[in-house]
Short mmCIF file of the C-alpha atoms (twelve columns), coordinates in Angstrom:
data_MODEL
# 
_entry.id   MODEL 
# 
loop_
_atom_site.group_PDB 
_atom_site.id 
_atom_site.type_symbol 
_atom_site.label_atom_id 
_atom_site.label_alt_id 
_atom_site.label_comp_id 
_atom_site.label_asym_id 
_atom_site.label_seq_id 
_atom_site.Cartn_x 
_atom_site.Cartn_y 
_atom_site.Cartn_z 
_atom_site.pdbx_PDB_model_num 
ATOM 1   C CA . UNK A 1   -6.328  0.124   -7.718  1 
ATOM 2   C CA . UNK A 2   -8.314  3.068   -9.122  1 
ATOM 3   C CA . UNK A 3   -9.340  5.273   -5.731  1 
ATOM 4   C CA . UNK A 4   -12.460 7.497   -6.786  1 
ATOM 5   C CA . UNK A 5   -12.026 9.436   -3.789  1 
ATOM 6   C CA . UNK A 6   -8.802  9.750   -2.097  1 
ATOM 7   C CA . UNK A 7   -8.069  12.133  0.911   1 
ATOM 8   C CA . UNK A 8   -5.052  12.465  2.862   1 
ATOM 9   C CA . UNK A 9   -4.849  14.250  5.864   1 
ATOM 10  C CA . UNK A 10  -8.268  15.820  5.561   1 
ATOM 11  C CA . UNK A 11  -9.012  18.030  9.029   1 
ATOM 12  C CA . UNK A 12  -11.862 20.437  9.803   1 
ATOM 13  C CA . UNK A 13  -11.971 22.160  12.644  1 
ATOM 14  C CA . UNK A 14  -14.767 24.363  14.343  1 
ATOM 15  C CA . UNK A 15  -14.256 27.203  16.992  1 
ATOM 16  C CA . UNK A 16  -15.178 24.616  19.738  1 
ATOM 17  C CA . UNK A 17  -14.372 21.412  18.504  1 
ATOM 18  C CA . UNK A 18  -11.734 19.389  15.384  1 
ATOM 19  C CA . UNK A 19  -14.563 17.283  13.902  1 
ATOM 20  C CA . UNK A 20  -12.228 16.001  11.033  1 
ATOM 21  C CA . UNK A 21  -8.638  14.641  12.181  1 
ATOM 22  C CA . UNK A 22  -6.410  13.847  9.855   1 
ATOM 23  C CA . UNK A 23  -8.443  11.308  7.866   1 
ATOM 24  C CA . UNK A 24  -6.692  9.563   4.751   1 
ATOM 25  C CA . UNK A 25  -9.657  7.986   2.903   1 
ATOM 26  C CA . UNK A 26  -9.466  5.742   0.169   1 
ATOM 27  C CA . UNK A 27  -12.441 4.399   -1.765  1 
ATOM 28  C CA . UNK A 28  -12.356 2.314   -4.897  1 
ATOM 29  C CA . UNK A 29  -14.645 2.162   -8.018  1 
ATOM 30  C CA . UNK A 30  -17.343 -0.111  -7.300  1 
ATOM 31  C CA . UNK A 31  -17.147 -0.338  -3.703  1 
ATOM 32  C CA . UNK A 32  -19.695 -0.366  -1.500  1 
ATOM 33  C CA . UNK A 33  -18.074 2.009   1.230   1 
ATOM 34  C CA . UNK A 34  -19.589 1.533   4.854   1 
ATOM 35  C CA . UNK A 35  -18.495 4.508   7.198   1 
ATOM 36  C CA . UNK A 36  -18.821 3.358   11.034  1 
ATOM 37  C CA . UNK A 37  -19.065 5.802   13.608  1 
ATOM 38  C CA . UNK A 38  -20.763 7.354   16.685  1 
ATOM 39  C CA . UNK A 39  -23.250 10.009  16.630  1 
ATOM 40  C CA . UNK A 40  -20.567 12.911  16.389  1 
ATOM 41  C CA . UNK A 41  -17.712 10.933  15.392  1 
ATOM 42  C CA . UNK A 42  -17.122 12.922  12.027  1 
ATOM 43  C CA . UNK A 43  -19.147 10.704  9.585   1 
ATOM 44  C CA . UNK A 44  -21.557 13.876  7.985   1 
ATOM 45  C CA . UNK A 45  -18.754 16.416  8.563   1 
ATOM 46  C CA . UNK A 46  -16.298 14.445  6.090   1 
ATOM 47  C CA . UNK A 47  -19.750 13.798  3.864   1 
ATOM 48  C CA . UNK A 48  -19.794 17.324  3.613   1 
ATOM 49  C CA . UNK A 49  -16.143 18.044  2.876   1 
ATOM 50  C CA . UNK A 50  -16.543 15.871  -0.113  1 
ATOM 51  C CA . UNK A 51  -19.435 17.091  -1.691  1 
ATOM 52  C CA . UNK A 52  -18.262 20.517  -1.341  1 
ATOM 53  C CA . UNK A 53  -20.817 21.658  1.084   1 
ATOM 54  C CA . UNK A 54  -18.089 22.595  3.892   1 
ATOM 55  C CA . UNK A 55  -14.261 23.641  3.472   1 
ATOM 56  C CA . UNK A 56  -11.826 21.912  4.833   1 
ATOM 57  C CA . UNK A 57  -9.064  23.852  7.681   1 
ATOM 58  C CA . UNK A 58  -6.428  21.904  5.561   1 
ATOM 59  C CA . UNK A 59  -5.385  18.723  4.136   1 
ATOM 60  C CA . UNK A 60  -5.462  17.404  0.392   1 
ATOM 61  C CA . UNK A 61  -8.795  15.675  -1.517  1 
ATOM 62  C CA . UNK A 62  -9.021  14.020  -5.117  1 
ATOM 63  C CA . UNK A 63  -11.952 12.753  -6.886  1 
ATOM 64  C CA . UNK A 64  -11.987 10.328  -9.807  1 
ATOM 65  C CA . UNK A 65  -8.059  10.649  -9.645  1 
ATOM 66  C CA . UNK A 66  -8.456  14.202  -10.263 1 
ATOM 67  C CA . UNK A 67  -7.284  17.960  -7.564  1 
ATOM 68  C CA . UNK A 68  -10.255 19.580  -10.274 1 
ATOM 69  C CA . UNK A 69  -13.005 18.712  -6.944  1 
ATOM 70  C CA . UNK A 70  -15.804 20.762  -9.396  1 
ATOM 71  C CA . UNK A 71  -15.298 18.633  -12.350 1 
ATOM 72  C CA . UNK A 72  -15.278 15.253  -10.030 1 
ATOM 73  C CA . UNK A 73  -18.379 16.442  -7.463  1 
ATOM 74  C CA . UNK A 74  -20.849 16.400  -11.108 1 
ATOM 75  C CA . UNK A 75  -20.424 12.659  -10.774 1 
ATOM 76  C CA . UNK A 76  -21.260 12.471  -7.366  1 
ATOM 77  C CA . UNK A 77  -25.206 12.172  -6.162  1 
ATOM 78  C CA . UNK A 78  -25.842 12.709  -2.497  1 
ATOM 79  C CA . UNK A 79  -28.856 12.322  0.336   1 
ATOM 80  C CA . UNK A 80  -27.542 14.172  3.321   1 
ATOM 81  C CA . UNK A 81  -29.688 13.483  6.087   1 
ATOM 82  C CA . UNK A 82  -33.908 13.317  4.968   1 
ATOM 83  C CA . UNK A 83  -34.638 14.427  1.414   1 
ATOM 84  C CA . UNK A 84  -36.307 17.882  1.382   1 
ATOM 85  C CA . UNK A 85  -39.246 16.379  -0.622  1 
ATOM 86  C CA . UNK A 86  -42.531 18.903  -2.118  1 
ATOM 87  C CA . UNK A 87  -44.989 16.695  -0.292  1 
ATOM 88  C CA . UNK A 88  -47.829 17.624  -2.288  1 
ATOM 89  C CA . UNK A 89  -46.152 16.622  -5.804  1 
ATOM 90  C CA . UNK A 90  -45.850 13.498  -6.973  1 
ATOM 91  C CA . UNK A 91  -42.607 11.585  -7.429  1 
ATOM 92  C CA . UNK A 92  -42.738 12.516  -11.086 1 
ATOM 93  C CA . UNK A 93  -43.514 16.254  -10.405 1 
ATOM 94  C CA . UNK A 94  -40.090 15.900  -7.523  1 
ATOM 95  C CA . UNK A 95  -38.145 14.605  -10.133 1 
ATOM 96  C CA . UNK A 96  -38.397 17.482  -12.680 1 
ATOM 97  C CA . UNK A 97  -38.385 20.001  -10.072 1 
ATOM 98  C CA . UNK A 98  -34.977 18.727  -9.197  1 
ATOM 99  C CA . UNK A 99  -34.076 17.971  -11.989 1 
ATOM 100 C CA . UNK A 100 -34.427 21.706  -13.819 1 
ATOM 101 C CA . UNK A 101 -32.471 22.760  -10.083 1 
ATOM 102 C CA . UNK A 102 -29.938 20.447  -10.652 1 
ATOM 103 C CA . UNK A 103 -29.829 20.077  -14.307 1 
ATOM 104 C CA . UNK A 104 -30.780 16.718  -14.880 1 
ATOM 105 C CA . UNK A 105 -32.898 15.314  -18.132 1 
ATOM 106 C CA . UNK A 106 -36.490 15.207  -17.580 1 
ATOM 107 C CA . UNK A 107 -35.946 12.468  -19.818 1 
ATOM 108 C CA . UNK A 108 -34.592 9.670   -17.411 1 
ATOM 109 C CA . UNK A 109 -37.449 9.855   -14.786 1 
ATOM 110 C CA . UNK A 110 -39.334 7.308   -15.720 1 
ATOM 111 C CA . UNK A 111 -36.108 5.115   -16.045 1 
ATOM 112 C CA . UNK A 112 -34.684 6.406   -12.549 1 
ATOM 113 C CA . UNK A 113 -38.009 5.536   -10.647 1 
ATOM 114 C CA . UNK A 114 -38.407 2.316   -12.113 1 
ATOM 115 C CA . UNK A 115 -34.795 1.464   -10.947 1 
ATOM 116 C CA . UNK A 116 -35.725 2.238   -7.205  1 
ATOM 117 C CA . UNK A 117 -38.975 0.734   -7.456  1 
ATOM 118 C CA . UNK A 118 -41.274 3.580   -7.607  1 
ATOM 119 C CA . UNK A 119 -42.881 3.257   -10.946 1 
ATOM 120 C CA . UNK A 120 -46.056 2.085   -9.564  1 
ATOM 121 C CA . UNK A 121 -46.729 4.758   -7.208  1 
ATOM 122 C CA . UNK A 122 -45.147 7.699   -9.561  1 
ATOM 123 C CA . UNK A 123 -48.152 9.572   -9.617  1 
ATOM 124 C CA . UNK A 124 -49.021 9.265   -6.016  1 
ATOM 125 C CA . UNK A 125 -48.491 12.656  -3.479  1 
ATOM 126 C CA . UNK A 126 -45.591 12.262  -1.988  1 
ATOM 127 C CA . UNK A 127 -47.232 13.051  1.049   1 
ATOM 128 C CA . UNK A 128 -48.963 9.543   1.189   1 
ATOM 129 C CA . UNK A 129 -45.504 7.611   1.019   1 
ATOM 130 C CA . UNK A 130 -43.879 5.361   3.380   1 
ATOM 131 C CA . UNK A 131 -40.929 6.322   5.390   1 
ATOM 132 C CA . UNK A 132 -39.043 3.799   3.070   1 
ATOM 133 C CA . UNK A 133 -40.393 4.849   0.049   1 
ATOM 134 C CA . UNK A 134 -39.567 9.010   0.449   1 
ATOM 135 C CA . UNK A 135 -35.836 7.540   1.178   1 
ATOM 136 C CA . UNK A 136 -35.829 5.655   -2.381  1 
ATOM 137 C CA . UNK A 137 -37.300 8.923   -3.866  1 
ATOM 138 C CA . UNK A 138 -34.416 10.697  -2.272  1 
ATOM 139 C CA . UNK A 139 -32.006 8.402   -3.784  1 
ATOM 140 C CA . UNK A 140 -34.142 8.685   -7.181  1 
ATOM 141 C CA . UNK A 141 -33.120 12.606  -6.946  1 
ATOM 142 C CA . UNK A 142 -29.602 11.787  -6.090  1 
ATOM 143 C CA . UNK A 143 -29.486 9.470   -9.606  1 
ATOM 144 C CA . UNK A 144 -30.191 12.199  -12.041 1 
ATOM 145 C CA . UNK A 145 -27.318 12.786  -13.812 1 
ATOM 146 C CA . UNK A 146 -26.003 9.328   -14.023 1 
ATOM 147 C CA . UNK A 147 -23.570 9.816   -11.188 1 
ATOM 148 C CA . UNK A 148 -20.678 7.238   -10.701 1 
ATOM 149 C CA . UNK A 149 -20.800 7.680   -6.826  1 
ATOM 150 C CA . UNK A 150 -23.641 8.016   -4.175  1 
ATOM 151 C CA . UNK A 151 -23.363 9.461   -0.632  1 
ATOM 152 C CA . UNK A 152 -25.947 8.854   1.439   1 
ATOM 153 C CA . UNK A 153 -25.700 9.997   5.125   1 
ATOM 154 C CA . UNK A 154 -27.740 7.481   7.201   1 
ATOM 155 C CA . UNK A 155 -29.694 6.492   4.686   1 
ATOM 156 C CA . UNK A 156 -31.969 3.977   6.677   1 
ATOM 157 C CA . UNK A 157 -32.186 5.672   10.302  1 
ATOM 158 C CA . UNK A 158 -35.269 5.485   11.218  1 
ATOM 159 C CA . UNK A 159 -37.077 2.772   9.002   1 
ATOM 160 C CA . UNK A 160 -39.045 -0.457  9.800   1 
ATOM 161 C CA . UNK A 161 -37.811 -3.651  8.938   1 
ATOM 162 C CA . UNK A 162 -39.231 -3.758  5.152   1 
ATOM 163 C CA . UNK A 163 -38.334 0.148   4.751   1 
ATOM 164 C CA . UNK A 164 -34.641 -1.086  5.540   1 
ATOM 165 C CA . UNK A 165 -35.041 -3.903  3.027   1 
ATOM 166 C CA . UNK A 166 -36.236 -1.455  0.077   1 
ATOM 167 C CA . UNK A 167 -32.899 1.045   0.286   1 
ATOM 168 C CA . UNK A 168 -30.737 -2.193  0.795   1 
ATOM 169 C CA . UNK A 169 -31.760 -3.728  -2.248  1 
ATOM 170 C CA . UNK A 170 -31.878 -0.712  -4.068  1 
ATOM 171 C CA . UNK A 171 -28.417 -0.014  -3.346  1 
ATOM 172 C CA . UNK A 172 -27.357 -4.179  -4.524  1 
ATOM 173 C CA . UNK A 173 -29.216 -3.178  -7.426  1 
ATOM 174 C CA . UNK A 174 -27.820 -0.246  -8.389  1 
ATOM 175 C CA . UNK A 175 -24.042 -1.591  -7.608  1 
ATOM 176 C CA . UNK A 176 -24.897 -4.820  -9.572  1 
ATOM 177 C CA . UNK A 177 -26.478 -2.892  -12.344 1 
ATOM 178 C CA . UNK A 178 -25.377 0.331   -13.174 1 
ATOM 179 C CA . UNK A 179 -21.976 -0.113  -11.709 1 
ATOM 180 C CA . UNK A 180 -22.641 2.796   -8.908  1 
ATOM 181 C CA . UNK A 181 -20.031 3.496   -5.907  1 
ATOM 182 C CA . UNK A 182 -21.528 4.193   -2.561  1 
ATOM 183 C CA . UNK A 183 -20.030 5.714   0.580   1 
ATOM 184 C CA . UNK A 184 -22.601 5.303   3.118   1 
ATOM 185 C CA . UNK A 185 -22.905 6.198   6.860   1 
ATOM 186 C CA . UNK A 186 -24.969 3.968   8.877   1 
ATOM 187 C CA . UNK A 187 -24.630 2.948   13.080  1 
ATOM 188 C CA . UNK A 188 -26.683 -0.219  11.577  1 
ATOM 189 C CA . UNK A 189 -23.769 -2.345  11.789  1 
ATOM 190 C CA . UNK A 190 -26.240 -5.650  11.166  1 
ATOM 191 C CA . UNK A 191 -27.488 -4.339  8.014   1 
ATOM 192 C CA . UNK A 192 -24.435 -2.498  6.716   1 
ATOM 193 C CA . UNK A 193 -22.581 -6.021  7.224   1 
ATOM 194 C CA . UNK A 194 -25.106 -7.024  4.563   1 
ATOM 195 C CA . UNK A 195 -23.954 -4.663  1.518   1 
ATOM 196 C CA . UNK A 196 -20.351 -3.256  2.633   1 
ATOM 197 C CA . UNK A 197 -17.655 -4.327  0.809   1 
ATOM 198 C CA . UNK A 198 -15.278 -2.114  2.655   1 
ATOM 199 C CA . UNK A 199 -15.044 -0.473  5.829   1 
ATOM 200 C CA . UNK A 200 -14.012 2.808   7.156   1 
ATOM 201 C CA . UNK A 201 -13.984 3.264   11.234  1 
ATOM 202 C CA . UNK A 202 -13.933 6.636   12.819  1 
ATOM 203 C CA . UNK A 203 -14.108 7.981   15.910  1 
ATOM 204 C CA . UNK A 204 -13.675 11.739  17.432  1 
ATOM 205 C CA . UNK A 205 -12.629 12.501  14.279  1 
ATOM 206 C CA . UNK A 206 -10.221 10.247  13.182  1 
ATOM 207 C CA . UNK A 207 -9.970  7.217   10.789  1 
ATOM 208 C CA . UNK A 208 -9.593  4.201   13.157  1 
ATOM 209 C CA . UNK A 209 -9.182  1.767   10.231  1 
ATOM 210 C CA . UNK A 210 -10.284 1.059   6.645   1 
ATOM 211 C CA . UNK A 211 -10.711 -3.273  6.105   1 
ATOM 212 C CA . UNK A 212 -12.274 -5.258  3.353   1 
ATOM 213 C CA . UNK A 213 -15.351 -6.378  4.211   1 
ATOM 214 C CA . UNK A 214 -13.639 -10.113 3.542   1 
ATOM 215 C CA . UNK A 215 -11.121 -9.724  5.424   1 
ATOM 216 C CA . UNK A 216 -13.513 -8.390  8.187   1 
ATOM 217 C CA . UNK A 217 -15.873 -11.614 7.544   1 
ATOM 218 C CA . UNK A 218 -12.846 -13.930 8.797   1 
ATOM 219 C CA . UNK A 219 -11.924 -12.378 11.699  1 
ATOM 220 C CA . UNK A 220 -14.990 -12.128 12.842  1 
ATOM 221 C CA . UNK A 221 -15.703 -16.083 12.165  1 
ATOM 222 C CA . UNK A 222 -15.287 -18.844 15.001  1 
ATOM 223 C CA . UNK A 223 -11.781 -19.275 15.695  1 
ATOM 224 C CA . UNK A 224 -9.293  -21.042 18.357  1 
ATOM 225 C CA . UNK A 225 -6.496  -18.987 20.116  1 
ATOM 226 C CA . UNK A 226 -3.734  -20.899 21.232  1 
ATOM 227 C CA . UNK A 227 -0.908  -19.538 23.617  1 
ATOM 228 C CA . UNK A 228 2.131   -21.652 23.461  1 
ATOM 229 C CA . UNK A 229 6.044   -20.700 24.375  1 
ATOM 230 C CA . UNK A 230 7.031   -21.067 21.206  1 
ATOM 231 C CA . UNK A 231 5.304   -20.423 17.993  1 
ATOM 232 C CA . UNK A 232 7.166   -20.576 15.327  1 
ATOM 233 C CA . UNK A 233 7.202   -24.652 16.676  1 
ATOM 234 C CA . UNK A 234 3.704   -24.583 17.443  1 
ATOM 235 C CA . UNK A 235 3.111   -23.443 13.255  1 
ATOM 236 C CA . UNK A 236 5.904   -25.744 11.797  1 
ATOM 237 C CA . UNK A 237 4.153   -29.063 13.558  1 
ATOM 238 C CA . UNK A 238 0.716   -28.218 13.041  1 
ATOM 239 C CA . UNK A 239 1.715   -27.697 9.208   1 
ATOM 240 C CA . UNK A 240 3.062   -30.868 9.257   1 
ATOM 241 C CA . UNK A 241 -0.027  -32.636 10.571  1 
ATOM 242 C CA . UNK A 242 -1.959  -30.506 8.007   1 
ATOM 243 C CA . UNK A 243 -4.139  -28.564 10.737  1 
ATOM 244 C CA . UNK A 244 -3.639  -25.241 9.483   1 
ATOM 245 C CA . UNK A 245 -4.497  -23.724 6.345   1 
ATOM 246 C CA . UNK A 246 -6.008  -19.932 7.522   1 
ATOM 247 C CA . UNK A 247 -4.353  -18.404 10.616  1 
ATOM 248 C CA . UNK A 248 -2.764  -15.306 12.385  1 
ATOM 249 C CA . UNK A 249 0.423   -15.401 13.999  1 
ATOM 250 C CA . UNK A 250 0.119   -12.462 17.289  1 
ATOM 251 C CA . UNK A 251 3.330   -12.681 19.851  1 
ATOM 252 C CA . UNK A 252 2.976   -16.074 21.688  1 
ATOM 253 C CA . UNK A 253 -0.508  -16.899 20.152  1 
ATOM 254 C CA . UNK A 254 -1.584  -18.590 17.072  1 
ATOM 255 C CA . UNK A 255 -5.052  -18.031 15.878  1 
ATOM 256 C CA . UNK A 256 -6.413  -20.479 13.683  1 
ATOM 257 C CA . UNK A 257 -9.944  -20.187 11.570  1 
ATOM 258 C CA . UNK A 258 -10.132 -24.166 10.104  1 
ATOM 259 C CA . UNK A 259 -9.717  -27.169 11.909  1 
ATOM 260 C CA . UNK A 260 -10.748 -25.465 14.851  1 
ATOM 261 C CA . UNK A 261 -13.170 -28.034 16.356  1 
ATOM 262 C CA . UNK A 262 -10.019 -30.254 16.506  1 
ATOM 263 C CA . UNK A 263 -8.634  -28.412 19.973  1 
ATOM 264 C CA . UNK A 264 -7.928  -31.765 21.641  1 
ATOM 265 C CA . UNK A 265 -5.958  -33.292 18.932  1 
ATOM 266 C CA . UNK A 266 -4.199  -30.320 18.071  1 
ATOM 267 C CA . UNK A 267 -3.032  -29.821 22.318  1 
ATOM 268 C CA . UNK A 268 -2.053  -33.732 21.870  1 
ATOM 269 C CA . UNK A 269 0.386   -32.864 19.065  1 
ATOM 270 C CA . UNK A 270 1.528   -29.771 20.158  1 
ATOM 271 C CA . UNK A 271 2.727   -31.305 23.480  1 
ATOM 272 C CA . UNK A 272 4.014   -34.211 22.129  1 
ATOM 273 C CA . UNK A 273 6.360   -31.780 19.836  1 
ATOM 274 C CA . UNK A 274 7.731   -30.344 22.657  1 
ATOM 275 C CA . UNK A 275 6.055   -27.129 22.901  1 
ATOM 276 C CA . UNK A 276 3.734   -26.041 25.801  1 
ATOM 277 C CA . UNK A 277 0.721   -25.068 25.635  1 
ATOM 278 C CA . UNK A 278 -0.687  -21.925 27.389  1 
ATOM 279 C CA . UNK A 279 -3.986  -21.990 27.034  1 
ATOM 280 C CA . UNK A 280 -6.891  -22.783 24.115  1 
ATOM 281 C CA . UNK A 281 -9.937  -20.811 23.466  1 
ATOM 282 C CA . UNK A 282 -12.634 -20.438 21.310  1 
ATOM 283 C CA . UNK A 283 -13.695 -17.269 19.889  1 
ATOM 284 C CA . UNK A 284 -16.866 -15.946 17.825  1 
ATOM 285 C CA . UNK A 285 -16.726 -12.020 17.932  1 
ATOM 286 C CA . UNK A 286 -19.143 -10.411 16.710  1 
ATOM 287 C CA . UNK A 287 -19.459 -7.426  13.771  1 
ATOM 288 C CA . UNK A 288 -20.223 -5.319  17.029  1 
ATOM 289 C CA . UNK A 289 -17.907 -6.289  19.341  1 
ATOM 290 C CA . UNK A 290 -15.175 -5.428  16.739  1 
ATOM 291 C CA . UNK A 291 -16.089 -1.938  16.175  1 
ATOM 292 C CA . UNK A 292 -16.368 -1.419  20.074  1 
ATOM 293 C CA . UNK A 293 -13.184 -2.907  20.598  1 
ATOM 294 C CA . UNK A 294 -11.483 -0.009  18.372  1 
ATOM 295 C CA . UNK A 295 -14.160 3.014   18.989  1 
ATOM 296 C CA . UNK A 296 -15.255 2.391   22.521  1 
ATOM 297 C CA . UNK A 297 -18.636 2.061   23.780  1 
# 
């Protein structure tokens, strides 16, 4: 797998507090990287790290496979907490501005603004835009350049139900598209759940866990525990009987996601075969409850 940004042991500390603990990071080429976290946990610090913005107190970073961090931060964009906008320009008149700071081509405005949706209200004062809309201009400045990765801290904190709409399907769009990476922050678990296609978990500082957003989807789902006294028994009859297909094997329990409305059968088989049966439960967690359960309220 091709990592375009790989860390390993990344740590920053400050006089009074490590914000950044050892964090190995690993994000692929067309992923759509969702970085949970509490306010403080270490989401902008590491943001920050990456784009150059803060140094690192020690640990190793590599961008686009590459140690050369200049050469690999041209191809990143960023939106670090709100765009710093010229309110009384229009979007057009924000776009060269940045782009003659950043050295972007003039050239690809039109075609950046049209891609977030802001053709129609290019020549409008920026001063006059939705919440929503500033954020897409933000992300229109991020785009010159034709970067290969986006970071956007928080990108819709603080937006209205069609604002939040706007930046998510800008960010489909430009994944579908134009083939761009993302690593975004967000404590909009909901939302994120709707774009992510991997997760990273941190908390004080550390990297909790990194999970496919698949493998996230099915452990999440509606499930049945089972607790037997033997269940290496338990998973040779209930193959037999064809009752399970996708499961998880954890000590004396057997957790199955299929076939799970069939709890009364599958008790009747199990203690037929000999093998007793603990307990049976259904289960439906929640995206939420399963970043509490491994950062804490």
């Amino acid at each position: 797998m091709e990592y375009i940004v790989e860390t390993k042991d990344l740590t920053k500390k400050f006089p009074n507090k490590l914000a950044v603990d050892h964090v190995s990071m690993h994000i692929a080429r067309g992923d759509i990287y969702g970085f949970i976290g509490k306010n403080g946990a270490g989401k902008t610090t590491t943001m920050k790290l990456l784009l150059g913005l803060l140094r690192p107190t020690s640990g190793e970073m590599s961008l686009f496979g590459s140690t050369k961090l200049d050469e690999g931060r041209i191809k990143i964009g960023s939106l670090i907490e709100e765009p710093g906008l010229y309110k009384n320009s229009d979007a057009i008149e924000n776009m060269k501005r940045f782009a003659i700071l950043n050295g972007g081509d003039v050239n690809e405005i039109n075609e950046i603004l049209d891609l977030v949706g802001l053709s129609g209200a290019s020549r409008r004062k920026v001063r006059e835009y939705s919440l929503g809309m500033k954020q897409r201009l933000g992300i229109a400045i991020s785009l010159l350049g034709h970067p290969d990765l986006l970071i956007l801290d928080e990108p819709i904190n603080g937006l209205d139900p069609a604002g939040i709409k706007e930046i998510r399907d800008t960010i489909l769009k430009l994944n579908k598209e134009k083939g761009v990476s993302f690593l975004i922050s967000s404590h909009i678990l909901d939302e994120l759940a709707k774009i992510t296609t991997r997760y990273g978990i941190i908390n004080d500082g550390r990297l909790v866990e990194e999970i496919e957003a698949d493998v996230l989807n099915e452990r999440c789902q509606t499930n049945l525990k089972i607790s037997v006294d033997n269940v290496n028994k338990a998973e040779s009859i209930l193959k037999e009987n064809n009752l399970l297909n996708r499961y998880e094997i954890n000590d004396h329990e057997l957790v199955m996601f299929d076939h799970y409305e069939e709890a009364a059968k599958i008790n009747e088989l199990l203690v037929k075969g000999g093998v007793k049966v603990n307990g049976l439960s259904h289960s439906d967690m929640a995206f939420e409850d399963y970043f509490i359960e491994r950062i804490g309220r």
